[in-house]
N, C-alpha and C positions, 0 to 999 in steps of 0.2 A: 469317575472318569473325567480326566479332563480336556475341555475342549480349545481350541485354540482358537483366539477370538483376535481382532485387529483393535488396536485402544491407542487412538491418537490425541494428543495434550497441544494446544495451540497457544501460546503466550505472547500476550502483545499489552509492552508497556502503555501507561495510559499518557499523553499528552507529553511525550517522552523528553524534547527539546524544553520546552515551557516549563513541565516538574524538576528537571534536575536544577534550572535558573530559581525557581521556588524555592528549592528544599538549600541552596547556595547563598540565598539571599534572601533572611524568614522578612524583610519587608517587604517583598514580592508575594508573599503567601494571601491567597484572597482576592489578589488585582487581576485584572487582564491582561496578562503577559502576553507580548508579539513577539515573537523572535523573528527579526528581521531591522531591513534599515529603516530609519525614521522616516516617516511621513514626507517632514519636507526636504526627502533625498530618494532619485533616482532608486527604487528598489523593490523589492519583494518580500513576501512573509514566507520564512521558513516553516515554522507553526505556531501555534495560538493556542492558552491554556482553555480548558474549559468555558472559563470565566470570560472571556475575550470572543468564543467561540459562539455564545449564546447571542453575542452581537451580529453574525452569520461573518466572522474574518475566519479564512481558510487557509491555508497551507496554498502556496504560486500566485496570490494574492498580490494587485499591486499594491504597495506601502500607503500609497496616498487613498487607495478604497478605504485601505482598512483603517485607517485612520479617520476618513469621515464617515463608516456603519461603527466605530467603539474610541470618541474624542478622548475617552480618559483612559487611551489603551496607554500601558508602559511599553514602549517597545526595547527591546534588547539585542544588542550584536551576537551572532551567532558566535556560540564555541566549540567547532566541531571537533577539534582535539579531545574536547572534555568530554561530547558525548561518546566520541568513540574508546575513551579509557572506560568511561561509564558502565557503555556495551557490554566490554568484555569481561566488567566483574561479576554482572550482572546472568552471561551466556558461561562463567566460571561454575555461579550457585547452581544453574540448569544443571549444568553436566552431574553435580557433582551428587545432586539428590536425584534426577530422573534418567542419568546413560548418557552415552555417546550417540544414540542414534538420532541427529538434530540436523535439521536443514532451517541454519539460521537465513533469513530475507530480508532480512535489514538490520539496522541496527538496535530495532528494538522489538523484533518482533521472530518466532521461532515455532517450530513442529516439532514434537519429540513421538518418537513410535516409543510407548510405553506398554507396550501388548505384553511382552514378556514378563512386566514383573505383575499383570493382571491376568494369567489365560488358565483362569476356570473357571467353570459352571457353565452358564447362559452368555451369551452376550450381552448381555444387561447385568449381570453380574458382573463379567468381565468390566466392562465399562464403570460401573460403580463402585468398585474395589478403588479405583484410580482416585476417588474423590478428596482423601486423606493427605495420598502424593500431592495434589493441587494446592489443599490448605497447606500444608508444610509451604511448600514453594511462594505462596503468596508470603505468608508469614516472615519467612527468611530475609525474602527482598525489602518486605518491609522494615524489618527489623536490622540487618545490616547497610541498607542504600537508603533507607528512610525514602521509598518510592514505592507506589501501586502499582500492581499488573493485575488485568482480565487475563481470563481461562478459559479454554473450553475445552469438551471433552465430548470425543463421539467415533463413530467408527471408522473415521474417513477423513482426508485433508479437508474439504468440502464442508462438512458439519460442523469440524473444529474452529472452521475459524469462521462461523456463522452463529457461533456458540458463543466463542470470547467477545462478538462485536452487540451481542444481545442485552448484558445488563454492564457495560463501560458507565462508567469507570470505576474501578476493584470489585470487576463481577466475577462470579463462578457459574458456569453453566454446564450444566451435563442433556447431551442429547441421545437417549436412549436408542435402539434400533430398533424397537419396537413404537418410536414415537416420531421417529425423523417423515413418516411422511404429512402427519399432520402437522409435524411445527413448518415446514415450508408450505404447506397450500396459503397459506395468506400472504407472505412473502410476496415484494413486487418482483417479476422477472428480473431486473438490473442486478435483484441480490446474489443471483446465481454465479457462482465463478466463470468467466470467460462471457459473461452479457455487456458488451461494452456499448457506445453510443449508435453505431452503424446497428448492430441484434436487435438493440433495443428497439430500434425504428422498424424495424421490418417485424419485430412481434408487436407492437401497438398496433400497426396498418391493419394486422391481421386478429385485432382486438384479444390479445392475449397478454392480458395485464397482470398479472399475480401467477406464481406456480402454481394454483388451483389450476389455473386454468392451461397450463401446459399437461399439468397429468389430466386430464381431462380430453383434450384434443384428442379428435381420432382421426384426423389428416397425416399427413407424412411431413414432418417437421423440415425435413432436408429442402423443398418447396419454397419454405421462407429462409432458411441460412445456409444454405447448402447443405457438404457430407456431417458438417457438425451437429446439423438435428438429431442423431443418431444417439452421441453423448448427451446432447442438451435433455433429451426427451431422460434418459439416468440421471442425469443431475436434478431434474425436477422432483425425482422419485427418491432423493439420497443416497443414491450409488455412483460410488466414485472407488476405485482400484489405483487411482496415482501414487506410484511409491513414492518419496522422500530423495529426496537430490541431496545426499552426501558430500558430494563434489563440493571441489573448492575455488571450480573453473571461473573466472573473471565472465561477466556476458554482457554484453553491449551489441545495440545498433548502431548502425551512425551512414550517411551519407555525404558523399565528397564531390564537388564540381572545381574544376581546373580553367580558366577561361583563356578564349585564344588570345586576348591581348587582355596584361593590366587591369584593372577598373578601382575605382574608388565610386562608380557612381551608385546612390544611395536606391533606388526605384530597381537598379538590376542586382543588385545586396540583396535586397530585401525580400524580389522575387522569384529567386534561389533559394533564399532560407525559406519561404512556405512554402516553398513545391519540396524541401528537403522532410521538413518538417509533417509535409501530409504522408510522402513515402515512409515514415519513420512509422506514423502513426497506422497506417496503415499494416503494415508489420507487428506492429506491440499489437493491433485488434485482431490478426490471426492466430498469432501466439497467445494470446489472452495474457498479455502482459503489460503492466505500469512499470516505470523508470523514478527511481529517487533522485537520479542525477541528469544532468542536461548539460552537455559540455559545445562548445564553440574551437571551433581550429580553423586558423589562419594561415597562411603564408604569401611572403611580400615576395616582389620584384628579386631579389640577392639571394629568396630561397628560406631565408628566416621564418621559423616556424613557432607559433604561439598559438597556446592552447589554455584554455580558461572554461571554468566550472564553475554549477551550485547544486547544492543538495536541496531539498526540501522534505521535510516529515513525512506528506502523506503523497501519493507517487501520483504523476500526471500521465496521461494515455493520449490525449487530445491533442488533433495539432496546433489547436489556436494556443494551449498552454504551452506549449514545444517552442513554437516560432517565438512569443510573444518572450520566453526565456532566454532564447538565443540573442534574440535584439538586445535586452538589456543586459547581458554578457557584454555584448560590444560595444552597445553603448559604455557602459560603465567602466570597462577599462581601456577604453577609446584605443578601439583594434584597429578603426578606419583610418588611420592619420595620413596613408598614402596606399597608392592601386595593390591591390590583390592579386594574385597569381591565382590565387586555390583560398575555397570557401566552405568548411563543413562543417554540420552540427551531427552531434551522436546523443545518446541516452547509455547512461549503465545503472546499476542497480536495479536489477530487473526483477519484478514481484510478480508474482501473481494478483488479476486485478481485483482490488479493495473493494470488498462488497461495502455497501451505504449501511450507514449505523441505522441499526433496525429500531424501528417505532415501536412495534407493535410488545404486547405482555402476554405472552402464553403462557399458562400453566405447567413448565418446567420445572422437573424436581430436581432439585441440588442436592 
């Protein structure tokens, strides 16, 4: 008899800006790739291979940090044209061996509901049937894009992509349902989908360091994060029911001030875009959502409207990374030249937030 079981595939390129400049240019192959502007320019790091990363350069990083944590970084101009042709040969192979049902989140990274070509037996069977789909799919990409993607596999959005981020880079991970609650008791809370920096402080205060120790708790969780204790207290347990957003809707925050008169002055610029920037962030931490993109909108004195963007690899939540983007947006393409009428910064690309690349080696069977 067969039983129908939920089997989610999580794919997320590995160091996805950096390896296609690698695999583009085999003298790049080995070095510290930055994707972003040079050190001695005004700029920011897109992403950082591996190699670059061991140096601790990150993704919203400013150019000049990361030039002095990795001197012998190569740094590279972003080619977003190219990663997003890239993208889409890449979200081509998906479809084409694992279905239609895909909630791609960026550009390199995607969920496939693959239940149906796995629903019988056990749920652990279901699940492990998948394992073959996976190697096919790594192999493929490898073998047509000459590029690595991690995997993961488990019964939930939640597992999947705590799966694929466990043995990065070209891992495979399978998280059984009979083993998801011990693979998260070591886990630090931050790992949990939707623990963003404000969570995470109110579970440390209340010395609740590791998912051990949320399934654990016998308080009322709602107490330290409000009505979200409720899920929080399922997610520590590996129960998650979020279907899959199909949709192909645009999403974006953003916030806009209009001022009664003019200004070019640089102290009332500035302290508009963090009060912008905290409300934004404040929003992505009740959604439990990162931003890949960070954009600036201006408009002058005549009504003139410009609007300016940057993407970055791995998505930012924070308002100090928020503000600290918007500035160099305007810096860089020097928006101030004369008073403002109206000042806004927004986010789009909205993810769900990136759990931290997990330390830890459990005993997961592939």
């Amino acid at each position: 008899m067969k039983v129908n079981r939920r089997v989610i595939l999580h794919l997320d390129m590995d160091a996805f800006y950096a390896s296609v400049e690698q695999r583009d240019n085999p003298q790049l192959k080995g070095q510290p790739v930055i994707v972003g502007s040079p050190p001695t320019q005004r700029g920011v790091v897109a992403a950082a291979s591996y190699e670059a990363r061991k140096f601790g350069v990150r993704s919203a990083m400013p150019s000049v940090t990361a030039g002095k944590l990795c001197p012998r970084g190569v740094f590279v101009r972003p080619r977003m044209e190219a990663y997003r042709a890239e993208s889409q040969a890449i979200m081509a192979i998906v479809r084409q061996l694992a279905g239609e049902q895909i909630q791609q989140v960026s550009v390199d990274e995607a969920y496939v509901d693959v239940s149906a070509a796995s629903a019988a037996g056990t749920a652990d069977v279901a699940l492990a049937q998948t394992l073959p789909l996976a190697r096919r799919l790594k192999a493929t990409i490898q073998e047509q894009r000459q590029l690595t993607a991690s995997i993961g596999i488990a019964p939930n959005k939640l597992l999947a992509k705590l799966a694929s981020d466990f043995q990065k880079p070209d891992g495979l991970t399978l998280i059984r349902e009979t083993e998801k609650v011990a693979f998260l008791r070591p886990l630090p809370v931050r790992s949990l989908h939707g623990v963003g920096t404000v969570t995470e402080e109110h579970l440390l205060k209340a010395n609740l360091r590791t998912v051990g120790d949320l399934q654990d708790y016998r308080g009322d969780l709602r107490t330290l994060v409000g009505n979200w204790g409720t899920e929080l207290k399922r997610f520590a347990f590996g129960e998650d029911d979020r279907p899959l957003d199909l949709g192909d809707d645009i999403k974006s925050i953003s916030s806009e001030n209009t001022f009664l008169q003019d200004t070019d002055d640089r102290p009332t610029l500035r302290k508009c875009l963090r009060e912008q920037a905290e409300e934004i962030a404040a929003k992505l931490e009740r959604r439990r959502l990162a931003a890949f993109t960070v954009q600036v909108k201006v408009r002058y004195g005549d009504f003139t409207t410009l609007t300016r963007q940057i993407s970055v690899e791995e998505p930012v939540q924070e308002a100090r990374e928020i503000y600290r983007l918007g500035c160099w947006l305007l810096g860089r393409e020097k928006l101030v030249h004369c008073p403002l009428r109206l000042i806004g910064l927004g986010v789009s690309g909205l993810h769900e937030v990136q759990a931290r690349q997990l330390a830890l080696r459990l005993a997961v069977s592939q």
